[in-house]
C-alpha positions as a LaTeX table, in Angstrom:
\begin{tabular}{lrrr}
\hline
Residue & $x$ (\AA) & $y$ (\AA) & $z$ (\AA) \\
\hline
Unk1 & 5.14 & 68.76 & 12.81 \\
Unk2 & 5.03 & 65.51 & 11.48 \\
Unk3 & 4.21 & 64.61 & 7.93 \\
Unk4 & 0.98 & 62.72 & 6.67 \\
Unk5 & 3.12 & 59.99 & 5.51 \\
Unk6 & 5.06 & 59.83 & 8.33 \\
Unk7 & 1.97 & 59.19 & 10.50 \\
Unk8 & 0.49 & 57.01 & 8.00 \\
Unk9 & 3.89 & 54.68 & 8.12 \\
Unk10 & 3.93 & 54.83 & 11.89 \\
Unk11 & 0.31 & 53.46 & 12.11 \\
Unk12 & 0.45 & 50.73 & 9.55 \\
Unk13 & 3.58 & 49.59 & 11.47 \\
Unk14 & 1.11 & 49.64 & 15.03 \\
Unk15 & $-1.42$ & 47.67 & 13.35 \\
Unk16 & 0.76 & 45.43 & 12.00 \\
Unk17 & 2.31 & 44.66 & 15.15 \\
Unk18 & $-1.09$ & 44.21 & 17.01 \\
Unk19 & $-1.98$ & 41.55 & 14.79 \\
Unk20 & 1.17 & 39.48 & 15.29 \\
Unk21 & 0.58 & 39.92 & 18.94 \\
Unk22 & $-2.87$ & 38.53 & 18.70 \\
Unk23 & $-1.92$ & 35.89 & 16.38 \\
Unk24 & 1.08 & 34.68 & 18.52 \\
Unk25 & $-1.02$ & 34.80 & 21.50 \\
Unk26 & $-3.96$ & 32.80 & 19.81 \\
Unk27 & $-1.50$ & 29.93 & 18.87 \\
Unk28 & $-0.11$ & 29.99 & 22.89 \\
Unk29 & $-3.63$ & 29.20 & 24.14 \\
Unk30 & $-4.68$ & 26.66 & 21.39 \\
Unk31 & $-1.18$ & 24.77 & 22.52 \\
Unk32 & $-2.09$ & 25.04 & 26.19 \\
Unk33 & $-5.22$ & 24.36 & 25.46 \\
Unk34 & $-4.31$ & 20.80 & 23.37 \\
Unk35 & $-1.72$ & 19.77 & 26.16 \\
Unk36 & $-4.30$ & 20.57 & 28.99 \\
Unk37 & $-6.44$ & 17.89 & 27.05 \\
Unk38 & $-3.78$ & 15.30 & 26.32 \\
Unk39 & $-2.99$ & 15.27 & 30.24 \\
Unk40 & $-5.94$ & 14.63 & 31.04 \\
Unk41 & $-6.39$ & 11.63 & 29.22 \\
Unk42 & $-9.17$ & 12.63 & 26.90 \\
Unk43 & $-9.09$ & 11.24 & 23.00 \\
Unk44 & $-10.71$ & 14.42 & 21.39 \\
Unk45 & $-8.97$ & 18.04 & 21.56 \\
Unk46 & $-11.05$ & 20.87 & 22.50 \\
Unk47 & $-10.97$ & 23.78 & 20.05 \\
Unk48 & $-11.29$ & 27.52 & 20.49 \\
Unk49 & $-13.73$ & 29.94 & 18.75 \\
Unk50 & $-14.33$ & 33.29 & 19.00 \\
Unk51 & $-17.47$ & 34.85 & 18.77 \\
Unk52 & $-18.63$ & 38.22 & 17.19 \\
Unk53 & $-18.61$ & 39.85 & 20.49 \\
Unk54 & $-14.70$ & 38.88 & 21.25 \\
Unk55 & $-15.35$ & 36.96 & 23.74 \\
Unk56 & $-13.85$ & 33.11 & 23.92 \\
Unk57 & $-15.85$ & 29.49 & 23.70 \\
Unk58 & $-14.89$ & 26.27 & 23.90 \\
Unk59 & $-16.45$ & 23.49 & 21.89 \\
Unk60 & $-15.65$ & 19.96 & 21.73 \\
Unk61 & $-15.89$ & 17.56 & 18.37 \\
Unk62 & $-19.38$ & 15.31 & 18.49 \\
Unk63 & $-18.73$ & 12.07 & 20.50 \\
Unk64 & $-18.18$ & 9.21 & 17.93 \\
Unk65 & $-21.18$ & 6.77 & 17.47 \\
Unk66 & $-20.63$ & 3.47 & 19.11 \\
Unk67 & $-19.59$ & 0.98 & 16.56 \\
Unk68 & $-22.72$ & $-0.92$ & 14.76 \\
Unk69 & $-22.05$ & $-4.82$ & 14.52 \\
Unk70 & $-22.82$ & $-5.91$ & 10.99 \\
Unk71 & $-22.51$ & $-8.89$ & 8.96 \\
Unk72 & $-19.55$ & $-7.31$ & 7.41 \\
Unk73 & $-17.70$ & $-5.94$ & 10.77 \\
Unk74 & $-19.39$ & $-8.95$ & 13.21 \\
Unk75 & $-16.73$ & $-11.46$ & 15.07 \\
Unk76 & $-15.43$ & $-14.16$ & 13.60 \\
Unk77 & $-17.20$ & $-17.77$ & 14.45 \\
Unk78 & $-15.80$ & $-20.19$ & 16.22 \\
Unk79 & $-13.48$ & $-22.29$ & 14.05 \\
Unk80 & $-15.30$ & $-24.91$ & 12.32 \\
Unk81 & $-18.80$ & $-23.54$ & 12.47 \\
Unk82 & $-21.18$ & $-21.08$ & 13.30 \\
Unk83 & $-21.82$ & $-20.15$ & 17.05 \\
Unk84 & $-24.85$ & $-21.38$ & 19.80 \\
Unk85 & $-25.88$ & $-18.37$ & 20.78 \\
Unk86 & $-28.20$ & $-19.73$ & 23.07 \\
Unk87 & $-32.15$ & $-18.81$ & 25.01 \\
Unk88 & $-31.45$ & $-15.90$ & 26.29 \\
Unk89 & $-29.98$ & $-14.46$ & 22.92 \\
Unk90 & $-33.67$ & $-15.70$ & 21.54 \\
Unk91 & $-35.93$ & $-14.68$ & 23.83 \\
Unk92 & $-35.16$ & $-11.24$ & 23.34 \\
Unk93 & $-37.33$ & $-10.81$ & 20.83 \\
Unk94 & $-39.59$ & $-13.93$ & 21.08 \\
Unk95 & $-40.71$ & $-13.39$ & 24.79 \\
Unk96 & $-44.14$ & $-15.48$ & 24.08 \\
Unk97 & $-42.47$ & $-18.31$ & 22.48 \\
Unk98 & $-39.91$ & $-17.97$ & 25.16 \\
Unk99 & $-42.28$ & $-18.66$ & 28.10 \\
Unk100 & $-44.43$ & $-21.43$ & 26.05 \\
Unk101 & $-40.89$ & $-23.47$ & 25.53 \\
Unk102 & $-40.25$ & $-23.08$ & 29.42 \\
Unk103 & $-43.32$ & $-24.72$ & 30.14 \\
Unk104 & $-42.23$ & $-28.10$ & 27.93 \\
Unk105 & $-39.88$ & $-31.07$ & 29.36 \\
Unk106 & $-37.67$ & $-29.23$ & 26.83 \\
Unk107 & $-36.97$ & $-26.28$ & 28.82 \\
Unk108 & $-35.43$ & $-29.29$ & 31.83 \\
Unk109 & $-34.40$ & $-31.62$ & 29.89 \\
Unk110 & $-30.84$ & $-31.75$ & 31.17 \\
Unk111 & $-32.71$ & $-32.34$ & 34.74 \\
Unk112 & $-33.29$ & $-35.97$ & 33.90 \\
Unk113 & $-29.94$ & $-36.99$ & 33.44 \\
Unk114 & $-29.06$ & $-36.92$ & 37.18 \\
Unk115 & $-29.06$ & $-39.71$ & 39.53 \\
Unk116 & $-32.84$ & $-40.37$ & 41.11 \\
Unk117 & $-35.08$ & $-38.22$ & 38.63 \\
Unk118 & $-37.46$ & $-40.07$ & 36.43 \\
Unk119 & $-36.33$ & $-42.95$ & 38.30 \\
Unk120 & $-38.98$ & $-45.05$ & 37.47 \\
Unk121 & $-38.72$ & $-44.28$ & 33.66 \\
Unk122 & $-35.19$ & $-45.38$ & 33.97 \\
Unk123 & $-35.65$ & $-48.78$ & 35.49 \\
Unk124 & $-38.49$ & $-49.21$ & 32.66 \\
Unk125 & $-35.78$ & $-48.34$ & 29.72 \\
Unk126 & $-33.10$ & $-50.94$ & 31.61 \\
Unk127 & $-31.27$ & $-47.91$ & 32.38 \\
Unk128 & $-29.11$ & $-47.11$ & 36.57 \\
Unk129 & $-31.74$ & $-44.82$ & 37.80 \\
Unk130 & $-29.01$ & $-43.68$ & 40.26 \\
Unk131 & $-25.94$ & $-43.30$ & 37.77 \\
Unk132 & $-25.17$ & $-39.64$ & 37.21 \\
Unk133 & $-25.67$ & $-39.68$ & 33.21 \\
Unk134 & $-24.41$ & $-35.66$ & 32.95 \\
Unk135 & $-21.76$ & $-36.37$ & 31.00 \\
Unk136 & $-22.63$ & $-39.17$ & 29.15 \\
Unk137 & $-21.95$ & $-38.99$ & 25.65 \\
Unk138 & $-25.00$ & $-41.08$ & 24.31 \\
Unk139 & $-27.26$ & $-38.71$ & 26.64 \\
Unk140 & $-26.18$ & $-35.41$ & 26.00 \\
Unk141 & $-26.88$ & $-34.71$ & 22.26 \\
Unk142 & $-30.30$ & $-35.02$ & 23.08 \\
Unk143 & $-30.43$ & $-33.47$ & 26.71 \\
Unk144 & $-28.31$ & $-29.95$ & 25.85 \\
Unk145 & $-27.99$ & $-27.78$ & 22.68 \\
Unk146 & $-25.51$ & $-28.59$ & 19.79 \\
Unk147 & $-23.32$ & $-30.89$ & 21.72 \\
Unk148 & $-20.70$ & $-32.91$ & 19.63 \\
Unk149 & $-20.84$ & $-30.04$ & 17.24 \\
Unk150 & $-18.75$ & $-26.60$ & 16.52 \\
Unk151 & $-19.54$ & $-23.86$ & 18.99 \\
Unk152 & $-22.11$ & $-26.44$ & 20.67 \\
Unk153 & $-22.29$ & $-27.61$ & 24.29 \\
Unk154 & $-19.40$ & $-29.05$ & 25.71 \\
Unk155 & $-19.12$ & $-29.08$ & 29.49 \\
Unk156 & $-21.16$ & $-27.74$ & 32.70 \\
Unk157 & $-18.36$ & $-25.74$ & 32.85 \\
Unk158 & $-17.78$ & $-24.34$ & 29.81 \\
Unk159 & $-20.80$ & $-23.83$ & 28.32 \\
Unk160 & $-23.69$ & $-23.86$ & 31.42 \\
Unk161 & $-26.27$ & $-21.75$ & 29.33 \\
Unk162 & $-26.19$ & $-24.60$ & 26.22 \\
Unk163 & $-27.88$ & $-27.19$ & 28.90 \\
Unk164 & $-31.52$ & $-28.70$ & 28.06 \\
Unk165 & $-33.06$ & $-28.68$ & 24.24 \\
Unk166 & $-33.00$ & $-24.99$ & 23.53 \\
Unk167 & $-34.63$ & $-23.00$ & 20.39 \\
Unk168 & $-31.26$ & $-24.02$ & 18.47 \\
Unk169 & $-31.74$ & $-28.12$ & 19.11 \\
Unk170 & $-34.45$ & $-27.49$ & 16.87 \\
Unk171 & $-33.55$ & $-24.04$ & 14.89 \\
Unk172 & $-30.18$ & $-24.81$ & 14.10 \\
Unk173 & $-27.24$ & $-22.79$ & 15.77 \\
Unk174 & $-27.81$ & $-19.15$ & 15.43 \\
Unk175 & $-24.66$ & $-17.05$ & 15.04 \\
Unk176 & $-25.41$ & $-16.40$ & 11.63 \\
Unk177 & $-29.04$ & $-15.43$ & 11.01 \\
Unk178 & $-30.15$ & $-13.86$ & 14.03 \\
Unk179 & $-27.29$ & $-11.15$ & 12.52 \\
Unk180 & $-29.90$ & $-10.74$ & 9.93 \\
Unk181 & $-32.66$ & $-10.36$ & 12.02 \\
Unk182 & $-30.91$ & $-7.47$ & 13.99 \\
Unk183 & $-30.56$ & $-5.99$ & 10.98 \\
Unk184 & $-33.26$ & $-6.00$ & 8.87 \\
Unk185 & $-36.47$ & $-6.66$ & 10.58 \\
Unk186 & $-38.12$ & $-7.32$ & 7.02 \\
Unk187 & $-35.74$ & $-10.12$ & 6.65 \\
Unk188 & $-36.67$ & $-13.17$ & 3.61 \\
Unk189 & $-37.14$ & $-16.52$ & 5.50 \\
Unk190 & $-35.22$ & $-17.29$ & 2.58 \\
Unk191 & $-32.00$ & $-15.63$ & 3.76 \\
Unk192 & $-32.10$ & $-16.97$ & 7.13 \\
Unk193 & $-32.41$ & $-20.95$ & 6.35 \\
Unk194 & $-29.61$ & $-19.71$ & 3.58 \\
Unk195 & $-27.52$ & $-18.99$ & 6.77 \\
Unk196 & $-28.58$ & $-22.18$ & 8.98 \\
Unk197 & $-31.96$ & $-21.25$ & 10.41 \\
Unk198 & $-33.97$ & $-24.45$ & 10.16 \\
Unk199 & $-37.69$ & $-24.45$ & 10.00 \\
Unk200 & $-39.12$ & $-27.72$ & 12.31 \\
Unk201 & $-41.83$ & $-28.56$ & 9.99 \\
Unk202 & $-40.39$ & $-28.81$ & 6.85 \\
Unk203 & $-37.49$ & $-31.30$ & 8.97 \\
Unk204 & $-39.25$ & $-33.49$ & 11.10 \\
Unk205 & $-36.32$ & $-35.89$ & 10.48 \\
Unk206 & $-34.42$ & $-33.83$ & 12.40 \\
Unk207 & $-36.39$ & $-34.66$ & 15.86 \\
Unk208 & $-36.03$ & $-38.68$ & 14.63 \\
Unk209 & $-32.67$ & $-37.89$ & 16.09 \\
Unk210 & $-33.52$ & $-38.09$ & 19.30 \\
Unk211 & $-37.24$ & $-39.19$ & 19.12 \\
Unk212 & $-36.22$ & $-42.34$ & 16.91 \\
Unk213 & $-34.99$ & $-45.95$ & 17.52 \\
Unk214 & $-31.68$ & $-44.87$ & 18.68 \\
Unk215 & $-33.21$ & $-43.03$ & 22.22 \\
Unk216 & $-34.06$ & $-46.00$ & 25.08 \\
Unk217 & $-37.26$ & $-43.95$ & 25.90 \\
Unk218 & $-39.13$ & $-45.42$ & 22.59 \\
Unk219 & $-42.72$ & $-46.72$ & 22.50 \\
Unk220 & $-41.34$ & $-50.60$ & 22.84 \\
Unk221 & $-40.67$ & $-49.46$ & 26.14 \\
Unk222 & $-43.87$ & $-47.53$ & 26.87 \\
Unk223 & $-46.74$ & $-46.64$ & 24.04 \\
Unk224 & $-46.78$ & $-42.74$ & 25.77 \\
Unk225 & $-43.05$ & $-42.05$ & 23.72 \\
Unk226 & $-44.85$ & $-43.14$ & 20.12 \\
Unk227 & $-43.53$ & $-39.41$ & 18.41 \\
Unk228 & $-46.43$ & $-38.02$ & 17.01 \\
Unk229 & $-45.12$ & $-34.92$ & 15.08 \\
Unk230 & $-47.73$ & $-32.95$ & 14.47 \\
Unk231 & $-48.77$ & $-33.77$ & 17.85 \\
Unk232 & $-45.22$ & $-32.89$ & 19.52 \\
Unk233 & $-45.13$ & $-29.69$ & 17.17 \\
Unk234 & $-48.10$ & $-28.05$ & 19.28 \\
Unk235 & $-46.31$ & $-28.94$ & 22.62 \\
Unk236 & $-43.01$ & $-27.47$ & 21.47 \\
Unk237 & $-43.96$ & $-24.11$ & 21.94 \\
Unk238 & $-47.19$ & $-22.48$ & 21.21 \\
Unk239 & $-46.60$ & $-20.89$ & 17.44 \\
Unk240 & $-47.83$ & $-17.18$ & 17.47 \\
Unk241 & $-47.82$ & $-15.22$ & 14.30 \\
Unk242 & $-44.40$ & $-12.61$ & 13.50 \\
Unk243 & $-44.89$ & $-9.27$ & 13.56 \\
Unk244 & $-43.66$ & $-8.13$ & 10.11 \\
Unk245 & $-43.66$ & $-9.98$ & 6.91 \\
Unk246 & $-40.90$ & $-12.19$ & 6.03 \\
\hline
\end{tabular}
């Protein structure tokens, strides 16, 4: 008959042995569990856990959070200046003042340029009414959005959605400060014009541009183009008030 210590050896050496089994066996299925993962082309590993009961579960890692585009992290600009993002970038959030611009000459301005519209108009300011004036230089500034300037419009082809006077002709290009407004819907007026949003009536030497001595649609030619600015400021766009306080 066999000892007490003798048994007590011989089942300390059992145990011993089933947990080396179990641990060898543990690491087998977490490795065939990793390379069943990297085959199929997945980024996160799954990873086993047992539960109380013994039984096995597999549980995957939270999916990572899409990556949040700050001013810190954003894209660069183009070289040499700060990109046109253009209407649709706008309108997003200003639907009403969207619609109201759409309704102004504005909003088709590019439309005049080509041969046999506003013909009349065109005879009166000496101009070809059926020259194609799309990609005259003298026309364009003042018939698409930031052309002649960095990240402005350049071609039909390049840049189709800069055509006509857009909220930037008058708001200044906007790759910089509507990046504020994403972010911070409380956002200082301040901080924008600090990063090129331009306020119309505080500039109204900036619609002289085109609305001034240089354009051959002045009021020598006809008393109806006299630029009245406060006048011009209602038919812009209808103003309506912001949301939050600024």
């Amino acid at each position: 008959m066999k000892s007490k210590e003798t048994i007590t050896i011989n089942i300390a050496v059992i145990l011993v042995g089933l947990v080396a089994g179990f641990a060898i066996t543990n690491a087998q299925e977490t490795k065939t569990s990793k390379q069943l993962v990297q085959q199929s082309g997945e980024e996160t590993e799954t990873v086993p856990a047992r539960q109380a009961n013994g039984a096995e579960k597999t549980t995957s890692p939270p999916p990572q959070k899409a990556t949040v585009v700050t001013r810190k992290n954003k894209p660069a600009p183009r070289p040499g200046g700060v990109m046109y993002m253009g209407v649709i970038k706008c309108k997003v959030c200003h639907h009403k003042q969207y619609w109201a611009w759409m309704k102004t000459s504005m909003a088709t301005s590019f439309e005049n340029l080509k041969p046999g519209v506003k013909a009349a108009e065109k005879v009166r300011a000496g101009l070809n009414p059926d020259k194609d004036y799309t990609t005259d230089k003298n026309c364009l500034p003042c018939h698409t959005t930031g052309y002649g300037k960095p990240g402005g419009y350049m071609n039909l082809e390049k840049t189709p959605k800069l055509i006509n006077v857009q909220c930037e002709g008058c708001h200044g290009p906007g790759g910089e400060y509507i990046q504020i407004m994403r972010e911070n819907k409380y956002f200082l007026i301040s901080e924008v014009k600090d990063a090129g949003l331009i306020v119309p009536n505080e500039d109204r030497y900036g619609c002289l541009e085109c609305h001034g001595g240089k354009s051959p649609f002045n009021e020598k030619v006809d008393p109806k183009y006299r630029f009245n600015f406060s006048e011009r400021l209602k038919d812009t766009h209808k103003h309506f008030p912001l949301k939050y306080k600024h």
